[in-house]
C-alpha positions, 0 to 999 in steps of 0.5 A: 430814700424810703425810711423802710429801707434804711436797715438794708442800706446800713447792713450793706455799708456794714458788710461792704467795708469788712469786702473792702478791706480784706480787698485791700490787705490781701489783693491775692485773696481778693484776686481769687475771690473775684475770679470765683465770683466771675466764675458763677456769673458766667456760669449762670449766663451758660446754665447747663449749654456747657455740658454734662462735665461743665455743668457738675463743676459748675454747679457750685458756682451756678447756685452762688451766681444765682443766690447773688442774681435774684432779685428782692429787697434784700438783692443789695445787701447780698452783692455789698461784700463783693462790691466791697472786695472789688473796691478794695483790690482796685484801691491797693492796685491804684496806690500801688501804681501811685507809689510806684510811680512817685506820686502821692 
């Protein structure tokens, strides 16, 4: 690892673990949160070949899934929140499906 990117590795640990666990103490929340996030890359991939009322919807969505898609230095620390949450909503789902089957 280049020492110059020590400060962007750290800010994306720092800003993953708050995504983590708010994935895992609010599955719901993250559910949504992870279904918006689905929603603008699948927007960004369909761009404006969805028509006139799609594209006004998506728009939003667009403009996310692009912002998370550029690429720079800094691409990381930008999806780290969103790694985070996704990491934390398959924890609660894996324990819960432990605990529910009896193993711990």
């Amino acid at each position: 690892m280049r020492p110059e990117d020590n400060a962007a590795y750290m800010a994306a640990s720092a800003l993953a673990f708050p995504g983590m666990l708010l994935g895992y103490y609010v599955p719901a929340l993250g559910a949504i949160l992870l279904g918006c996030l689905l929603l603008a890359v699948l927007a960004r991939h369909l761009g404006s070949r969805g028509g006139a009322g799609v594209g006004q919807a998506l728009r939003p969505f667009v403009a996310f899934g692009q912002w998370l898609a550029r690429k720079d230095d800094h691409s990381w620390v930008r999806r780290a929140p969103f790694i985070g949450l996704v990491a934390g909503w398959l924890m609660h789902w894996i324990i819960d499906g432990l605990m529910a089957t009896g193993r711990s």
